[in-house]
KOLSE-905944 format. One record per residue (C-alpha): residue in three letters; chain; y negated, z negated, x; residue number from 1. Coordinates in Angstrom, 2 decimals. Layout:
N
<pt lopa="ALA" guvex="A" yy="Y" zz="Z" xx="X" pagu="NUM"/>
...
END
This chain:
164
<pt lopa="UNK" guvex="A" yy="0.00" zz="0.00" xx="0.00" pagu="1"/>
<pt lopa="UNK" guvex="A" yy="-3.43" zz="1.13" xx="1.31" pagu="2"/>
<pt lopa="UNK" guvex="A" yy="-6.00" zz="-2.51" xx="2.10" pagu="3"/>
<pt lopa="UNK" guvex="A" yy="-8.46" zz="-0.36" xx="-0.67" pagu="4"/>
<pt lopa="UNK" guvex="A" yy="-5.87" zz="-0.73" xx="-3.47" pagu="5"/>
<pt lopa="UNK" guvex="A" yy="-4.50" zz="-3.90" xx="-2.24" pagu="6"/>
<pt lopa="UNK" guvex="A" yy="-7.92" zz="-5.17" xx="-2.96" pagu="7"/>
<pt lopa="UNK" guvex="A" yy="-8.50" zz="-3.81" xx="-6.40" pagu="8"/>
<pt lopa="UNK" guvex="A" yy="-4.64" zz="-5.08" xx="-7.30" pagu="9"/>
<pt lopa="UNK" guvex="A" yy="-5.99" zz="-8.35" xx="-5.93" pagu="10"/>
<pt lopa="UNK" guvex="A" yy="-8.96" zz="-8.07" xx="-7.86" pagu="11"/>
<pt lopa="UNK" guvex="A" yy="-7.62" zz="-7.51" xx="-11.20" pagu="12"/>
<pt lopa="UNK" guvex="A" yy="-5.15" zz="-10.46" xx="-10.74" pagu="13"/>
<pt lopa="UNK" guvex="A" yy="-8.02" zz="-12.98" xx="-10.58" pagu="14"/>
<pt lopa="UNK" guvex="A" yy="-10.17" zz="-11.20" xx="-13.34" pagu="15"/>
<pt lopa="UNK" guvex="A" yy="-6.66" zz="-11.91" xx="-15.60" pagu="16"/>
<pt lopa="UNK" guvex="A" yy="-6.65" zz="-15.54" xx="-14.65" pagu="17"/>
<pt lopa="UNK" guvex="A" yy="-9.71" zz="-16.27" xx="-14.69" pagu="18"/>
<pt lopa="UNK" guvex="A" yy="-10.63" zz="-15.27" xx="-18.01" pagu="19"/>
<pt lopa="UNK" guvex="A" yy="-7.66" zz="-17.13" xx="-19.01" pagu="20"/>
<pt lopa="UNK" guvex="A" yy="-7.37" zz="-14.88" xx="-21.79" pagu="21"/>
<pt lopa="UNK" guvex="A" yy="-4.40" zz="-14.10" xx="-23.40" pagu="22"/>
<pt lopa="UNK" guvex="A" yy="-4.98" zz="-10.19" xx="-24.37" pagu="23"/>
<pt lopa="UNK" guvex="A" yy="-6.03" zz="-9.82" xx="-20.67" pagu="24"/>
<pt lopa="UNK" guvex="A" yy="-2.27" zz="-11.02" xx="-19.62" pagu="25"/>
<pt lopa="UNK" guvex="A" yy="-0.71" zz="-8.08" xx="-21.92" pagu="26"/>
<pt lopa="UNK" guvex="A" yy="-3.01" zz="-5.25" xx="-20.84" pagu="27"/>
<pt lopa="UNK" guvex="A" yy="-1.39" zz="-3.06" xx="-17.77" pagu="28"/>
<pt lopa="UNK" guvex="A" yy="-2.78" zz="-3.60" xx="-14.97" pagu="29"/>
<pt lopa="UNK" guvex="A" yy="-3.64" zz="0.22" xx="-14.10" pagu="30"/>
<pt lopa="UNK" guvex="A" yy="-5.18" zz="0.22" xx="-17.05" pagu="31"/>
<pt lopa="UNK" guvex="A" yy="-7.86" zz="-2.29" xx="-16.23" pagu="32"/>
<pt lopa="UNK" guvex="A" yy="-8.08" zz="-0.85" xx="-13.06" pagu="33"/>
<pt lopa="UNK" guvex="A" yy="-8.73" zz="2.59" xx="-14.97" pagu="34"/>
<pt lopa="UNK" guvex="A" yy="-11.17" zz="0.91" xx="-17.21" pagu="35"/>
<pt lopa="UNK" guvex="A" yy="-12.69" zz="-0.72" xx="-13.67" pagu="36"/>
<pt lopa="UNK" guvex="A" yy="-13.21" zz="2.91" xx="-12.05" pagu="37"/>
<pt lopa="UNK" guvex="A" yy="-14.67" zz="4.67" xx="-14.75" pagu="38"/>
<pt lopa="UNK" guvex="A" yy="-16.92" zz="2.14" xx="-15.75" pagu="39"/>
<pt lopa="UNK" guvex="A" yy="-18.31" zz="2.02" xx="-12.45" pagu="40"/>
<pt lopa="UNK" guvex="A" yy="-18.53" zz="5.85" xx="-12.71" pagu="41"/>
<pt lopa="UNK" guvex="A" yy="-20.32" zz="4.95" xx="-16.14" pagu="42"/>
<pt lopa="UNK" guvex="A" yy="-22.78" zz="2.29" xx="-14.57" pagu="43"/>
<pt lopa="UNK" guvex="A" yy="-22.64" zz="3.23" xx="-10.45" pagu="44"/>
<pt lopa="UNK" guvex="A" yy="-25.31" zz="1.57" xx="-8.27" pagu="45"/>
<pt lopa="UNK" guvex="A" yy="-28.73" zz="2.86" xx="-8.18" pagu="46"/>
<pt lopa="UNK" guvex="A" yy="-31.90" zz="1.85" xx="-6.40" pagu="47"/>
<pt lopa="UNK" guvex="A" yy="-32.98" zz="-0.71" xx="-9.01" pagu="48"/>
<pt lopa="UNK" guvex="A" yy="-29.92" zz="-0.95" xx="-11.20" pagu="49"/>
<pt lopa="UNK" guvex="A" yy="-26.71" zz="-3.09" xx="-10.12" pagu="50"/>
<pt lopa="UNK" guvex="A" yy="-23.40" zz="-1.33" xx="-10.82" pagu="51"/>
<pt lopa="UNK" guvex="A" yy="-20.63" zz="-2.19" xx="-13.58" pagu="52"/>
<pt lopa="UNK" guvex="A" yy="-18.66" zz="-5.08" xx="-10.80" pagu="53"/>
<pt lopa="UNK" guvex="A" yy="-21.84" zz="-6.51" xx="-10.28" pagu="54"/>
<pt lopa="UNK" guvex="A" yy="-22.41" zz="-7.00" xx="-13.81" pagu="55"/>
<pt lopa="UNK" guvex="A" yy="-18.77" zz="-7.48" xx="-14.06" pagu="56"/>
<pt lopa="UNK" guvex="A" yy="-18.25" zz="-5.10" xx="-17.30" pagu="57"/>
<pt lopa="UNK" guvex="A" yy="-14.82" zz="-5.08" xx="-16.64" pagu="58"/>
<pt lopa="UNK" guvex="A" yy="-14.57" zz="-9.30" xx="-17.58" pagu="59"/>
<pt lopa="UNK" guvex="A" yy="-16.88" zz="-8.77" xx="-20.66" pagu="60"/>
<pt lopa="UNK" guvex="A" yy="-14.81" zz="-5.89" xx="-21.76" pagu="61"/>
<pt lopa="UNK" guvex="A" yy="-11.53" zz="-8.29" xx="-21.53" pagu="62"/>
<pt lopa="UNK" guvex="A" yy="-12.89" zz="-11.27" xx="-22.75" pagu="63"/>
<pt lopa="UNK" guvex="A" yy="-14.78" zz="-9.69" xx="-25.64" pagu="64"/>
<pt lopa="UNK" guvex="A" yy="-12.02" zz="-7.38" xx="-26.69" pagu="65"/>
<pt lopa="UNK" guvex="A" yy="-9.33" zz="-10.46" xx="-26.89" pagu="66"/>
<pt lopa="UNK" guvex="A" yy="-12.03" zz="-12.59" xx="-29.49" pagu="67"/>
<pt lopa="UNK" guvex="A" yy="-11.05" zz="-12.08" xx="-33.47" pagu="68"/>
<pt lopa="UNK" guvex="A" yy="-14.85" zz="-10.40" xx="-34.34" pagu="69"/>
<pt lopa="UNK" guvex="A" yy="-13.90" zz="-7.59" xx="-31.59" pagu="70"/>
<pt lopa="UNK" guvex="A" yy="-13.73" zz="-4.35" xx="-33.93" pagu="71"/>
<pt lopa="UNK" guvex="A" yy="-9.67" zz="-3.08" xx="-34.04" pagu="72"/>
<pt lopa="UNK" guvex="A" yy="-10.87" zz="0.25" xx="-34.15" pagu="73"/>
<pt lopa="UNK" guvex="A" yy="-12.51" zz="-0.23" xx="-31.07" pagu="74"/>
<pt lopa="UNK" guvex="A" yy="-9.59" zz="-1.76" xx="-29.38" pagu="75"/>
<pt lopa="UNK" guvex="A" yy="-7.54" zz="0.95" xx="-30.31" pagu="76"/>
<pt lopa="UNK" guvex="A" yy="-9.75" zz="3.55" xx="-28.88" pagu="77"/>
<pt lopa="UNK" guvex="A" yy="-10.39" zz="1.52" xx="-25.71" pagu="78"/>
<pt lopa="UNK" guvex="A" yy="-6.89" zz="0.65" xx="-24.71" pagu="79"/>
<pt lopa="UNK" guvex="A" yy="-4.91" zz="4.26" xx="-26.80" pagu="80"/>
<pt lopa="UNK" guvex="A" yy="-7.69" zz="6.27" xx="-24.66" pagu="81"/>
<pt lopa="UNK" guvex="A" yy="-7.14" zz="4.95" xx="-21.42" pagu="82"/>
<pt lopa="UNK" guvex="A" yy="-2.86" zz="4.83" xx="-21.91" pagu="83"/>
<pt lopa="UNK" guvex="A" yy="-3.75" zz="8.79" xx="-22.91" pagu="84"/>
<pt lopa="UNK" guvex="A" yy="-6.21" zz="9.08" xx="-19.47" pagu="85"/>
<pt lopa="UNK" guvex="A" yy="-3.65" zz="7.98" xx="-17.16" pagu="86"/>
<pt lopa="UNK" guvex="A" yy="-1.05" zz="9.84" xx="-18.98" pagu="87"/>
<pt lopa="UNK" guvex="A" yy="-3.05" zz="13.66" xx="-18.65" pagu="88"/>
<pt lopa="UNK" guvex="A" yy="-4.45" zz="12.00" xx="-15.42" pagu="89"/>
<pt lopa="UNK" guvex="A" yy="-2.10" zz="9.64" xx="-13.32" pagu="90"/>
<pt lopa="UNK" guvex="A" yy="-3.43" zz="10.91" xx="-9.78" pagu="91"/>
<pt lopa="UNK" guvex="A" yy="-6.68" zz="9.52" xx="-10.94" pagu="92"/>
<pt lopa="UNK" guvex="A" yy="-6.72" zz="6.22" xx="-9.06" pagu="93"/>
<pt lopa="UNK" guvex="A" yy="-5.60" zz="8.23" xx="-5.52" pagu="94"/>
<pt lopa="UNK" guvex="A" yy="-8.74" zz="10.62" xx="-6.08" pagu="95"/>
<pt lopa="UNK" guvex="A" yy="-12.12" zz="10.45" xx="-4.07" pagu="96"/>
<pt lopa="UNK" guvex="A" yy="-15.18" zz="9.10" xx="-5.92" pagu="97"/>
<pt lopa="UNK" guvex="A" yy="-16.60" zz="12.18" xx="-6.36" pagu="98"/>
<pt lopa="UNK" guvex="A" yy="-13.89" zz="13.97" xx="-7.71" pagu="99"/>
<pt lopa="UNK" guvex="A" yy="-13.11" zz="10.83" xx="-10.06" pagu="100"/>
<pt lopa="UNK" guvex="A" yy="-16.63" zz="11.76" xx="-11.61" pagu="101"/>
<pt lopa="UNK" guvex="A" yy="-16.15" zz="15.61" xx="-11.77" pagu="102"/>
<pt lopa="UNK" guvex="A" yy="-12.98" zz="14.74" xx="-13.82" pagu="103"/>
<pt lopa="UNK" guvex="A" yy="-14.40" zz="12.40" xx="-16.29" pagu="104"/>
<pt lopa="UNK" guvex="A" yy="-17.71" zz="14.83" xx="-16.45" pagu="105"/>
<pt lopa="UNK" guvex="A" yy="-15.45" zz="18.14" xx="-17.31" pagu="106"/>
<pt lopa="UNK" guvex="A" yy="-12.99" zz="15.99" xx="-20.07" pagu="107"/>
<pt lopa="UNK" guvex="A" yy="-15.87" zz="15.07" xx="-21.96" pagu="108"/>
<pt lopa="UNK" guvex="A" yy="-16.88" zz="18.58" xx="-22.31" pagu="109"/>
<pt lopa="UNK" guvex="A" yy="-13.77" zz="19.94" xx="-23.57" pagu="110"/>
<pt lopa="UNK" guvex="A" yy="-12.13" zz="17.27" xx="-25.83" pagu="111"/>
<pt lopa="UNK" guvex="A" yy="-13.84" zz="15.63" xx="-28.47" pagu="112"/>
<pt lopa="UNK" guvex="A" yy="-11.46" zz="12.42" xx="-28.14" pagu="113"/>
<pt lopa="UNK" guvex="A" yy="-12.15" zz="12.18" xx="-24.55" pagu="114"/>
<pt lopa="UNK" guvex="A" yy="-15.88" zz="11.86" xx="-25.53" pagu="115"/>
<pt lopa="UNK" guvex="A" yy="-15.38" zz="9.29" xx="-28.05" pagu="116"/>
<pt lopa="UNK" guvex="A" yy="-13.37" zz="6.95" xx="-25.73" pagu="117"/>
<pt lopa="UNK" guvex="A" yy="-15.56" zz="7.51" xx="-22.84" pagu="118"/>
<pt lopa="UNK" guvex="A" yy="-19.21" zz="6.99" xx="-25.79" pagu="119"/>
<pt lopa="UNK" guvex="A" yy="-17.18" zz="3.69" xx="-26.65" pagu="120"/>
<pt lopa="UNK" guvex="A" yy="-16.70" zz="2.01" xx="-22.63" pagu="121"/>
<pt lopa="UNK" guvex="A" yy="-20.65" zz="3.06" xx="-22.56" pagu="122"/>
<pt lopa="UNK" guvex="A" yy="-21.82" zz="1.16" xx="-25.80" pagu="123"/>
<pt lopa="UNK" guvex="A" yy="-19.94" zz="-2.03" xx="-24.46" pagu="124"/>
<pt lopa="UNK" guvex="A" yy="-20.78" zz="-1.40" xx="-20.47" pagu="125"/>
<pt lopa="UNK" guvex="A" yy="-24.62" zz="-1.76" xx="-21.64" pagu="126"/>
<pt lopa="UNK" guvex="A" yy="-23.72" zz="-4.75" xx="-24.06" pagu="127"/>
<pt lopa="UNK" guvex="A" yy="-22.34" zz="-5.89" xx="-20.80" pagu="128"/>
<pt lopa="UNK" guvex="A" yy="-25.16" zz="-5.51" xx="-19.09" pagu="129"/>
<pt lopa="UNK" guvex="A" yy="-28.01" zz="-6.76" xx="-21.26" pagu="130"/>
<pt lopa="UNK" guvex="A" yy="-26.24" zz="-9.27" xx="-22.86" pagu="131"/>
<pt lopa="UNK" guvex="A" yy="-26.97" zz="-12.82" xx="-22.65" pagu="132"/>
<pt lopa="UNK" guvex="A" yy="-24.11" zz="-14.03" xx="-19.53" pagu="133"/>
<pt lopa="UNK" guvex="A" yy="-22.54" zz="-16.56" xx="-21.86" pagu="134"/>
<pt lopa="UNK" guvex="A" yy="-20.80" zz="-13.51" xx="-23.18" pagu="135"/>
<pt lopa="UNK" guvex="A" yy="-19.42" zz="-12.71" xx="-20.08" pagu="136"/>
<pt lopa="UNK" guvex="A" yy="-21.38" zz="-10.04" xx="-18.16" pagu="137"/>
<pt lopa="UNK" guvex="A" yy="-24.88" zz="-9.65" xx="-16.90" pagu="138"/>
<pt lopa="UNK" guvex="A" yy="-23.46" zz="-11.88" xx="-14.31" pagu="139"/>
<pt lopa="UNK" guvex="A" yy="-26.72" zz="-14.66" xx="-12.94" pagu="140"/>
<pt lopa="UNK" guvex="A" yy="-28.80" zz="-12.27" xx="-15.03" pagu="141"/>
<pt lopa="UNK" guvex="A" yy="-28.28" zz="-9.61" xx="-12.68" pagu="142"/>
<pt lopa="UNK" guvex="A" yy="-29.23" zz="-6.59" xx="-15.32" pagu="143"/>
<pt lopa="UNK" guvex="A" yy="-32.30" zz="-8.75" xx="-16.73" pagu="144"/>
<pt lopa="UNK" guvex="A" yy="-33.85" zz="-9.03" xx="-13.46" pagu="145"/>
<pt lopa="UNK" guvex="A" yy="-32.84" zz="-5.88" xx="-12.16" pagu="146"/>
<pt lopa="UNK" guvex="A" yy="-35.66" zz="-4.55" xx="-15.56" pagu="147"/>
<pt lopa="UNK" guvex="A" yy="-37.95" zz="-7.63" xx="-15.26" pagu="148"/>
<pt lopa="UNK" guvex="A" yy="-36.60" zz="-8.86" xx="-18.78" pagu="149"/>
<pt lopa="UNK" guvex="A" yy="-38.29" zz="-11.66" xx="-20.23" pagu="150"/>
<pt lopa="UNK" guvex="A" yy="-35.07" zz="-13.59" xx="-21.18" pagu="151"/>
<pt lopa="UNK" guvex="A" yy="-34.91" zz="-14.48" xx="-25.37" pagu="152"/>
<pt lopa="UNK" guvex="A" yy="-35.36" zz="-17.63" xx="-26.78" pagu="153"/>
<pt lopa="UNK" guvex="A" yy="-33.68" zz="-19.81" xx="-28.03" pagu="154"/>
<pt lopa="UNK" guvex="A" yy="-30.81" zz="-18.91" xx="-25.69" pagu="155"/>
<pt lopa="UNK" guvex="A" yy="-26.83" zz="-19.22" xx="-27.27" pagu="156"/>
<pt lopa="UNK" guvex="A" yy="-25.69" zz="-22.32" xx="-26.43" pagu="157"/>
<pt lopa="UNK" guvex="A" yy="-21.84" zz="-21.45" xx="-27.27" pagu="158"/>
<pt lopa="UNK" guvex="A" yy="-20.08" zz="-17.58" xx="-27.87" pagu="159"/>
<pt lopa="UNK" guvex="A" yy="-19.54" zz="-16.09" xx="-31.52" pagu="160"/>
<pt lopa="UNK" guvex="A" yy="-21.16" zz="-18.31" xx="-33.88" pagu="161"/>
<pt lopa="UNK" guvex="A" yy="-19.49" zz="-21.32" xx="-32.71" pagu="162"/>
<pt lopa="UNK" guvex="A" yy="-21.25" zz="-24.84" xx="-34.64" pagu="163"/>
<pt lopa="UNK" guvex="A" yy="-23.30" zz="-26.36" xx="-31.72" pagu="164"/>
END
């Protein structure tokens, strides 16, 4: 095993335990490293923006996806789409970075479903990035300050509507 994928195996195992979340445990583990790569193709680095591991998108995605108010629908597309990725694609994870992006640039031009399932890990990577970090991303604020956000108040004290 290369020391690159060594460290994204290693990686995902402590995102799984240290969610401590039970959906997390069940999902493949290519498939969250899938999910990790293309979100991070989704969100990459920029000059003034922090990429999707330093928001950690992956860990919202998990933890979020796992709670009871986390749309089935959703779910379905998330996890169905990225089984159906690896299955049309399994050379993906051995590909450079560039040619990662040229792949999921050209499948969302030709196939409608490909679209929808890469639209859907974009509407939660940016709820993963703005969001408040009790939720899981926008790790020490990292997004907020990266845009010079004035942060809401009151803040949530506890996830989901839970009684204070």
């Amino acid at each position: 095993m290369k020391r690159r994928n060594f460290i994204k195996f290693t990686t995902i195992g402590v995102i799984l335990f240290s969610t401590n979340i039970t959906i997390a445990r069940t999902i493949p583990q290519k498939t969250l490293l899938i999910l990790d790569e293309i979100l991070n193709i989704i969100f990459p680095k920029t000059s003034t923006m922090p990429n999707a591991k330093e928001f950690k998108a992956l860990e919202y995605l998990i933890k979020n996806i796992s709670h009871k108010t986390f749309e089935n629908e959703d779910k379905v597309l998330i996890l169905d789409g990225t089984k159906d990725f690896n299955k049309s694609f399994p050379e993906f994870l051995t590909l450079n970075q560039n040619k990662k992006k040229e792949l999921i640039f050209e499948i969302i031009k030709t196939s409608t479903y490909a679209k929808s399932w890469v639209s859907k890990l974009t509407y939660y990577g940016i709820e993963a990035m703005f969001s408040d970090p009790i939720y899981g991303g926008n790790f020490n604020q990292i997004a907020w300050k990266s845009v010079n956000h004035s942060i809401g108040i009151p803040r949530p004290l506890k996830t989901y509507g839970q009684k204070i």
